[in-house]
C-alpha positions as CSV (number, residue, x, y, z in Angstrom):
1,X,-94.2,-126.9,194.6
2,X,-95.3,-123.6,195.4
3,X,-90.9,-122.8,196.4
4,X,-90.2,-123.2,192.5
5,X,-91.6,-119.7,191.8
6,X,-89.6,-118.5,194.7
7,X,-86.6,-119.5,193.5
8,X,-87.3,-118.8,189.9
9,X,-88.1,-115.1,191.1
10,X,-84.5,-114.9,193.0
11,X,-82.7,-115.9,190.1
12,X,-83.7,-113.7,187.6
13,X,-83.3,-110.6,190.5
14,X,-79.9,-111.9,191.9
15,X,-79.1,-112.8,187.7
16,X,-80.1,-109.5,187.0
17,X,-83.3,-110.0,184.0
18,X,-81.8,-106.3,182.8
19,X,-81.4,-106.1,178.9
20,X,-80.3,-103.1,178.8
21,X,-76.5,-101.9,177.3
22,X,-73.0,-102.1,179.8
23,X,-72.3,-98.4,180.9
24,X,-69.4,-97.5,178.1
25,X,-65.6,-97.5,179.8
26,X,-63.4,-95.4,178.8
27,X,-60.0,-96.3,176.8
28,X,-56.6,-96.0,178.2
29,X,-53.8,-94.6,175.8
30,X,-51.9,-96.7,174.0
31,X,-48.2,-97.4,173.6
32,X,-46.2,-94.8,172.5
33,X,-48.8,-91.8,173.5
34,X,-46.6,-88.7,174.5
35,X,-46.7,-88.7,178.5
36,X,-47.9,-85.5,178.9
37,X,-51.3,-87.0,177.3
38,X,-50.9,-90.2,179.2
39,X,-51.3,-88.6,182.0
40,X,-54.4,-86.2,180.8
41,X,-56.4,-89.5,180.0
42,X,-55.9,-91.2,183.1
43,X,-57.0,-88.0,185.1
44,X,-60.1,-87.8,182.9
45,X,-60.7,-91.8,183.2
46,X,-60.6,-91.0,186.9
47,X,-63.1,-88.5,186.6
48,X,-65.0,-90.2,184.9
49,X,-65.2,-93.2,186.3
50,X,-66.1,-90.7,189.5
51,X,-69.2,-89.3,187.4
52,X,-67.7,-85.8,187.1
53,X,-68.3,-85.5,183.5
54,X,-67.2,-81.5,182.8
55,X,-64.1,-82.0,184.4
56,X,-63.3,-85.3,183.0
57,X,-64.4,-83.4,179.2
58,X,-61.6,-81.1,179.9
59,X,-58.8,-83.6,180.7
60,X,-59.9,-85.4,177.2
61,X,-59.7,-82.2,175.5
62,X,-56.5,-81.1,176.8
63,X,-55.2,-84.8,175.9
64,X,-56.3,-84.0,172.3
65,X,-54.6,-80.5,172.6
66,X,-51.1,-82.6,173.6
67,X,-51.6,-85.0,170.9
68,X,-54.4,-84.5,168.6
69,X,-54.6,-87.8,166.8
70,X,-55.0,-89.8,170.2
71,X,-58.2,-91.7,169.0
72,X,-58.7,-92.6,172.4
73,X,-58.8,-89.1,173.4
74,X,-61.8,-88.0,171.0
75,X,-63.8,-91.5,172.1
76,X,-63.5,-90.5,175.5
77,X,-64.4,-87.2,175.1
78,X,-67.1,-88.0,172.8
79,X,-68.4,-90.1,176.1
80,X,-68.2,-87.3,178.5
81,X,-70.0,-84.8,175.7
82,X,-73.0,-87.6,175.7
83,X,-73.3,-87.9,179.5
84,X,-73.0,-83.7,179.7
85,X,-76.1,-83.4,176.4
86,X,-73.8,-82.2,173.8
87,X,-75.0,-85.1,170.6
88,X,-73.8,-83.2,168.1
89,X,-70.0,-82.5,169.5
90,X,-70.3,-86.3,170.8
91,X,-71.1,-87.7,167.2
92,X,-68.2,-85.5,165.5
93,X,-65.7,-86.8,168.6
94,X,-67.3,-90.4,167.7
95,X,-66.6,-90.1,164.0
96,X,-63.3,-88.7,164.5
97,X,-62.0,-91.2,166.8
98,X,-63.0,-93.9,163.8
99,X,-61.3,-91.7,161.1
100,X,-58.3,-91.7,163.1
101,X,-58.0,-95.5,164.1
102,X,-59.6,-97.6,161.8
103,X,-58.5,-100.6,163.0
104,X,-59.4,-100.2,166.5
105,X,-62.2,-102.8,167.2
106,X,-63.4,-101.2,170.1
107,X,-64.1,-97.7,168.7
108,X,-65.5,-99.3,165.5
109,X,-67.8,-101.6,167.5
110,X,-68.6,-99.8,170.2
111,X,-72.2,-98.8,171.0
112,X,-72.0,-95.3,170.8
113,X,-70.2,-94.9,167.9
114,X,-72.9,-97.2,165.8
115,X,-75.4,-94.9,167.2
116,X,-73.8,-91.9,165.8
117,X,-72.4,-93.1,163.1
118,X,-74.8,-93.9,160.5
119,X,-75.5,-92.4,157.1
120,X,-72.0,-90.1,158.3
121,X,-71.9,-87.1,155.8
122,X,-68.3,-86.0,155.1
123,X,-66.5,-84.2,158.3
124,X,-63.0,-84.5,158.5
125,X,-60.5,-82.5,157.1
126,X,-59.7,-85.1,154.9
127,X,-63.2,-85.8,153.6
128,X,-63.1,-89.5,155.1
129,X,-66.5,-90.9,155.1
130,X,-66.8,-94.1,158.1
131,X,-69.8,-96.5,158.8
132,X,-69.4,-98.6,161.5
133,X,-71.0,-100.8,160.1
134,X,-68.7,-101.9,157.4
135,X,-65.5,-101.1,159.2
136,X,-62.6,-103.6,159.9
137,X,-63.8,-106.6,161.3
């Protein structure tokens, strides 16, 4: 009996007995997304994926320059800002990637944005006030 704790022990180190959150991927452009920013957000996925945060921030933001209402864009970038420090510009890239896709499961549900986006005061141009957690379900 004494090989039942041994194999206990593996399991939970080759099962992995870590709680803790999946590292947050990035989001590919969708359909329709002008090619110029198509090709910014895979560059920046790239980096990102590669750890290179700064330079992956300034694909994203150059993606947003091409097309600013690429949702996708302002998550991303709101994930780079969090892995470089930057809370604040994260939360406002967060909450505008929600104001500009509210239907978009991901973004709504994601992690990150229901860390930032609670008790949201007014931000956007067009006053547009989100809570993740009553968005589309």
């Amino acid at each position: 009996m004494k090989w039942k704790p041994c194999i206990l022990l593996v399991g939970l180190l080759a099962g992995g007995c870590a709680t803790g959150p999946p590292p947050e991927l990035t989001l590919r452009a969708p359909a329709g997304t002008a090619p110029e920013a198509v090709t910014l957000m895979e560059e920046g996925n790239r980096l990102f994926a590669a750890g290179q945060w700064e330079p992956s921030k300034q694909r994203y933001e150059a993606a947003i320059k091409a097309q600013p209402p690429l949702a996708e864009a302002h998550y991303n970038l709101a994930l780079a800002l969090e892995r470089l420090g930057d809370q604040a510009s994260a939360r406002s890239h967060y909450i505008e990637a929600a104001n500009l896709a509210p239907g978009h499961k991901v973004i709504w549900n994601s992690p990150p944005l229901r860390r930032h986006g609670e008790a949201v005061e007014v931000e956007s141009k067009r006053e547009t006030l989100i809570s993740p957690g009553h968005g589309p379900r």
